[in-house]
N, C-alpha and C positions, 0 to 999 in steps of 0.2 A: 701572368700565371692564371688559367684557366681556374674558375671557383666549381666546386663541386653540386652546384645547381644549374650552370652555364652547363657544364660537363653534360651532366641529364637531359638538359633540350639538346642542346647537338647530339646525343645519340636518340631519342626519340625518333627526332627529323631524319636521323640517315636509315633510322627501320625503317620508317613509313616508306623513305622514296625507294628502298629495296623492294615495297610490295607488303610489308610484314602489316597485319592488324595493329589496331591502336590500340587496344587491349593488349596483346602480344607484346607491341614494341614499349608498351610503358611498365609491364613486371619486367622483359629482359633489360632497360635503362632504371630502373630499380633498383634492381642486382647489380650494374655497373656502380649504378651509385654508392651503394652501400661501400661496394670497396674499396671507390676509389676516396670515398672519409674516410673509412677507416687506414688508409692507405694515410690521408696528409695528418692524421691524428699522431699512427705512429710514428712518422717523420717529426712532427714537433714534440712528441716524447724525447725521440732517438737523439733530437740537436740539444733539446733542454738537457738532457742527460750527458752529454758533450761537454756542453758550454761549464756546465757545473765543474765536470771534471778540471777540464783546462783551468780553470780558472782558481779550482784548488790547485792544482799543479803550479799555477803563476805565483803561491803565494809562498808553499811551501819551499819549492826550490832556491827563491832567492833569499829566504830564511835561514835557511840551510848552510849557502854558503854567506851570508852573514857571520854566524856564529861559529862556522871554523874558520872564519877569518881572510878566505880566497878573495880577491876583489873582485866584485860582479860586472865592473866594466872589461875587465879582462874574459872571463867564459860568459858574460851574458845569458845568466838563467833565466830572466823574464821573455826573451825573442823565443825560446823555443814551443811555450804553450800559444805564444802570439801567432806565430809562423803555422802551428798546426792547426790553429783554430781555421786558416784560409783555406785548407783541403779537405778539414770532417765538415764546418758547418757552412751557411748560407753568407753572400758577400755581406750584408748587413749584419748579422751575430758577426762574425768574426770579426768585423769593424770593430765593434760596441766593445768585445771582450775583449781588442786591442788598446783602446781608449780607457778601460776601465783597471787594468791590472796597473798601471803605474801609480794612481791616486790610492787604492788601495791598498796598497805595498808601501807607500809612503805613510797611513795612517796606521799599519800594521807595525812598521818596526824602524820609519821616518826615511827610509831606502825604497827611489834616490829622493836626494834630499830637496827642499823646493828653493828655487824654482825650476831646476833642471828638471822633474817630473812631467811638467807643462808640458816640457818639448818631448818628452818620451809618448807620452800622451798623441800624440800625432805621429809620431814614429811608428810605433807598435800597431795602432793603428790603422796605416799604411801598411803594413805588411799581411796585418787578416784581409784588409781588402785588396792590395796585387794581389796576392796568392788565390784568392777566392776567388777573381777577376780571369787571372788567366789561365787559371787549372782547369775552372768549370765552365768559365761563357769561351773564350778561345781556344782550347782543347790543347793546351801546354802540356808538354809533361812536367811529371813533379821536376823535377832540375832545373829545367829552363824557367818555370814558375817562383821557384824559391830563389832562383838568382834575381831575374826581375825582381820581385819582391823585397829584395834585401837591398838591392841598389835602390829603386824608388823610395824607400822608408829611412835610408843616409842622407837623399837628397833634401826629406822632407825636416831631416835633424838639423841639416847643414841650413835649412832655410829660418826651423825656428828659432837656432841659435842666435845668426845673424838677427833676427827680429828683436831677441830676448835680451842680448848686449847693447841693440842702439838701446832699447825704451831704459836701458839701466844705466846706461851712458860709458859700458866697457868698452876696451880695445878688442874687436872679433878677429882672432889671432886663428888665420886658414889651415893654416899648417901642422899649428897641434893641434886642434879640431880633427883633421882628415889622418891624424898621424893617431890619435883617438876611435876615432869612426876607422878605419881600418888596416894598422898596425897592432896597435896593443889587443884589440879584439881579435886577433887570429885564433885565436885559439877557443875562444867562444865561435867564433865562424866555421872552425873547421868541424868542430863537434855538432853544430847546428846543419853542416852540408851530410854529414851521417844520419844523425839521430831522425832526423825530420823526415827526407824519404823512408829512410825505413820503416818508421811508426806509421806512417801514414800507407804507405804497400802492403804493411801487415793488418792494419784495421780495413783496411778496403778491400783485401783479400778475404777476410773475416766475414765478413761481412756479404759479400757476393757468393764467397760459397753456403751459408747458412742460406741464401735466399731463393740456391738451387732446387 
């Protein structure tokens, strides 16, 4: 990414060899400059402001159904702020905020319980960076992006599992694992193959049209 001083000499240089004055080309690279800080300023507003959200959202939803009692491995309310975080914010925040809602949520209300958080901890995490990955640098659309995502982030379950049973010396039992990972979760999957494009079509629509 181009830094907003780089920025400044490259357009300097392309007035001058346009002919423009060095006086000239350095108030209009100026004025380029100024906007385009204030441009990544309010972009790191806009994600910070994001990430907060999501991240309230990670904590209160699996709260939530905590305390009426729904099992969260069944609708999986922590993937959906995880999953969104790879289409508002940058491949790195959405990482971070993927890594960071399981340990938080465990010292919030001990859900999920440890050790199994470890491995959601790279799950979730997986899924802000696919999505972020191939929404924004491969130009996926949202669908094929959240699928990707959701399979790469099973695979990365299915791997720390298997890691997490040898070092504890369990039987890693595939079948109810995958029978886990994506039977009983249907229905957190189906609600998360809804919720997610939509929220995210409707803030990215929001958003482009305000900027008209």
């Amino acid at each position: 990414m181009e830094t907003p001083k780089r920025t400044r000499c490259i357009a300097i240089r392309s007035l001058l060899y346009q002919g423009t004055s060095f006086q000239a080309a350095n108030i209009r690279a100026t004025i380029f400059h100024n906007r385009v800080t204030k441009g990544v300023v309010l972009l790191q507003v806009r994600n910070l402001t994001r990430a907060s959200v999501l991240l309230a959202l990670g904590i209160v939803l699996p709260s939530l159904f905590h305390l009426s009692g729904i099992p969260g491995q069944v609708f999986l309310p922590m993937h959906i702020p995880a999953l969104l975080g790879g289409f508002l914010l940058g491949s790195g925040e959405s990482f971070l905020l993927g890594v960071v809602l399981p340990p938080v949520n465990f010292l919030v209300s001990g859900m999920p319980p440890f050790p199994n958080f470890l491995v959601m901890m790279g799950e979730l995490g997986m899924y802000g960076l696919a999505s972020s990955l191939f929404f924004r640098r491969l130009r996926w659309g949202i669908v094929p992006s959240l699928f990707g995502a959701m399979l790469l982030g099973r695979v990365v379950a299915i791997f720390g599992y298997f890691v997490l049973f040898a070092i504890l010396g369990r039987d890693f039992g595939v079948l109810s694992l995958l029978q886990s990972l994506f039977v009983v979760s249907l229905p957190g999957i189906a609600i998360q193959l809804v919720a997610v494009p939509g929220l995210t079509t409707l803030i990215l629509n929001r958003e482009a049209a305000r900027n008209l």
